[in-house]
C-alpha positions, 0 to 999 in steps of 0.5 A, spaced: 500 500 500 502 507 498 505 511 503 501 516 508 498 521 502 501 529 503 495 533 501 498 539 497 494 543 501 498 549 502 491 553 500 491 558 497 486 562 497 459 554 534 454 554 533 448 551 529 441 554 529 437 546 528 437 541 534 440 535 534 434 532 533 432 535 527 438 534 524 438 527 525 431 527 523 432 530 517 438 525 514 432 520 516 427 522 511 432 521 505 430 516 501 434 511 499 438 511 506 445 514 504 442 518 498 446 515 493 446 518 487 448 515 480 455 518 477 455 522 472 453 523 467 447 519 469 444 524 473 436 522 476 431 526 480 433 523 488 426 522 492 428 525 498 421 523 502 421 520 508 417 512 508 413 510 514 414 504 517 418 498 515 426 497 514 425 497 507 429 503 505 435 501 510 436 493 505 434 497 499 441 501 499 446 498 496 451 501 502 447 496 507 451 490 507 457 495 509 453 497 515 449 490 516 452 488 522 452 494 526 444 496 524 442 489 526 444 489 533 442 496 534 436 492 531 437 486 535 439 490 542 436 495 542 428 494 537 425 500 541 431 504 538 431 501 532 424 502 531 424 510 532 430 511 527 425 508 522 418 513 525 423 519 525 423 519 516 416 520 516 415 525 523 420 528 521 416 533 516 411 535 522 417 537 526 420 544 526 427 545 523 431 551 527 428 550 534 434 550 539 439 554 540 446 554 537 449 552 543 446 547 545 446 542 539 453 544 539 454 541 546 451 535 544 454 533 538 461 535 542 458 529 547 457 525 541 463 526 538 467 525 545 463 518 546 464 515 539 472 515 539 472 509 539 480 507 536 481 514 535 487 518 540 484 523 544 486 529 546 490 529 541 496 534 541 500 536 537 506 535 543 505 528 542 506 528 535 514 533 535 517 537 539 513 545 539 519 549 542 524 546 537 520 547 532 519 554 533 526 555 531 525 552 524 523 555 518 516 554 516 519 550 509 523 546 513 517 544 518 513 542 512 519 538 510 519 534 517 511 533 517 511 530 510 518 525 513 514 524 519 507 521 515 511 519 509 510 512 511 504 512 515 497 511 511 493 517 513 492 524 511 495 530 513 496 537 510 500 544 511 494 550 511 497 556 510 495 560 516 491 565 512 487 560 509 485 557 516 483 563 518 477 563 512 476 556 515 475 557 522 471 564 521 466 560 517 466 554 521 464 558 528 457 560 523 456 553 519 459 547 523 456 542 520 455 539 512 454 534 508 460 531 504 460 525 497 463 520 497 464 518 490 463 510 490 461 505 484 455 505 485 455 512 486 456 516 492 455 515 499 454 522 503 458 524 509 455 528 516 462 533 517 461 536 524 467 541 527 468 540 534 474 545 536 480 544 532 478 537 530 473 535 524 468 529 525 467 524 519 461 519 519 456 516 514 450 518 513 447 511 514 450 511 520 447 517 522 440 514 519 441 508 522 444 509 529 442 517 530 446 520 536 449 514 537 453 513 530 460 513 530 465 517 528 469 513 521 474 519 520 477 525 525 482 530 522 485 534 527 487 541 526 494 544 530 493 552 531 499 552 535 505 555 529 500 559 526 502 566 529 509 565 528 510 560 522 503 562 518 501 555 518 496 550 522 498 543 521 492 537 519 493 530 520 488 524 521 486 519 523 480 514 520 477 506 521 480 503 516 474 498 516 470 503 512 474 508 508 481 508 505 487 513 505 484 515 497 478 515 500 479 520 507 483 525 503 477 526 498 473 529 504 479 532 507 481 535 501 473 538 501 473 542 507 477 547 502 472 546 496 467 548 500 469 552 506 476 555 504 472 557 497 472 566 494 466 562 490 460 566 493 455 560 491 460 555 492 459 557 500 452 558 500 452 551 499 453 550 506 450 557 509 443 553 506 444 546 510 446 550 516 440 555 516 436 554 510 436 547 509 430 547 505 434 550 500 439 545 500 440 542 494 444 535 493 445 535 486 448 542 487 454 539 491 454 533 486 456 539 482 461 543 485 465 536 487 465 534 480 467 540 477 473 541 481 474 534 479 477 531 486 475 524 488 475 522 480 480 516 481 474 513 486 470 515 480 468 507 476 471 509 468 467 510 463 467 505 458 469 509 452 463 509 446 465 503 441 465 506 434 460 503 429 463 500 422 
């Protein structure tokens, strides 16, 4: 297998007003579970309409199988759970959206967060991976130099931000903490939640959230290290992730869509995630879609087209 991947991210370039609920309610409507979307360029209208009742709609996905073993001993341990994750597509229309205070959900979803690493580092600082002081005294080359030596053999994602470019992030993430990020897949695409909580950003599948609401794992962490920021003009980003679900390629396609989407000087690129956090009825899936495949990342998880065969 390939090295760890150095993301060439030298960029140039909380609250939220729903409550948890209702943001799990909402990811609960869609259907077919995941909101897979076929690749392009077959690009159909996407039912996002909850269905009462049933489990129908979890077996129906094609990414159920992946996730078969956990969603059946939710089902299994916990039926009651179960069932009401099933209810919430089709109360989730009768429930009012942005309803709760920004704080609020923003402390329940750091709990969830901090609840779900399983596997994962906490409290991860940047101390714990090189020596701070020493690094103060090098040049900001030299310190790109030594976080790509340090992953070179690593499989995961890392990145060096330049401190500017951080800045933009992090003043739109203290507005939009949350969004919803494609995964290209064979079949199509399989959705990721993406919630800020502090420096580090929380990856899970959409499935997960759908099937296991509040208590659905997190499959993808990326921690942010502020700390050269001031003095060297660079904030450092590595990852962690459970390679049980997603691969090197696969995490850096997310990594790399935090820029895309929130790192952007394209207004309607960024009003994208203004609109899942505060006017989701105007969020449009296919939009997203669009804007990953027109910066053309993730095109190497993209199933190849067979060329058109020519006719005598």
């Amino acid at each position: 297998m390939a090295a760890g991947h150095l993301q060439q991210l030298w960029w140039g370039a909380a609250g939220l007003g729903l409550s948890r609920g209702a943001l799990v309610g909402r990811f609960a409507a869609l259907r077919p579970l995941g909101l897979l979307l076929p690749p392009q360029p077959r690009l159909l209208a996407v039912s996002v309409s909850g269905a009462a009742g049933g489990g129908g709609g979890l077996e129906a996905n094609p990414f159920f199988a992946k996730y078969q073993g956990k969603i059946q001993e939710l089902r299994r341990s916990n039926p009651e759970i179960f069932e009401s994750r099933l209810d919430q597509r089709s109360e989730v229309k009768k429930q009012p959206v942005g309803d709760s205070k920004q704080a609020e959900f923003v402390r329940l979803m750091e709990e969830k967060f901090k609840e779900s690493l399983h596997g994962f580092t906490k409290n991860k600082t940047l101390d714990s991976i090189l020596n701070v002081e020493m690094m103060k005294r090098k040049k900001p080359d030299e310190i790109k130099q030594i976080w790509k030596q340090y992953y070179s053999g690593e499989d995961t994602v890392y990145a060096v931000i330049p401190g500017k470019t951080f800045d933009l992030i992090w003043k739109r993430v203290q507005d939009c903490p949350s969004f919803l990020y494609p995964l290209p897949r064979k079949e199509g695409y399989e959705f990721f939640v993406g919630h800020w909580s502090g420096p580090e950003l929380h990856f899970t599948s959409l499935i997960n959230v759908q099937s296991r609401g509040e208590s659905a794992p997190t499959q993808l962490v990326l921690y942010h290290y502020p700390e050269l920021q001031e003095e060297k003009g660079i904030v450092l980003m590595t990852g962690e992730m459970d390679p049980r679900f997603l691969t090197v390629t696969e995490a850096q396609c997310l990594a790399s869509q935090v820029q895309l989407f929130y790192a952007t000087d394209r207004e309607e690129t960024y009003r994208l995630v203004e609109e899942f956090n505060h006017r989701p009825n105007e969020f449009k899936y296919m939009s997203v879609i669009g804007e990953l495949e027109q910066s053309r990342l993730g095109e190497e998880l993209r199933p190849q087209q067979d060329p058109p065969s020519s006719t005598a």
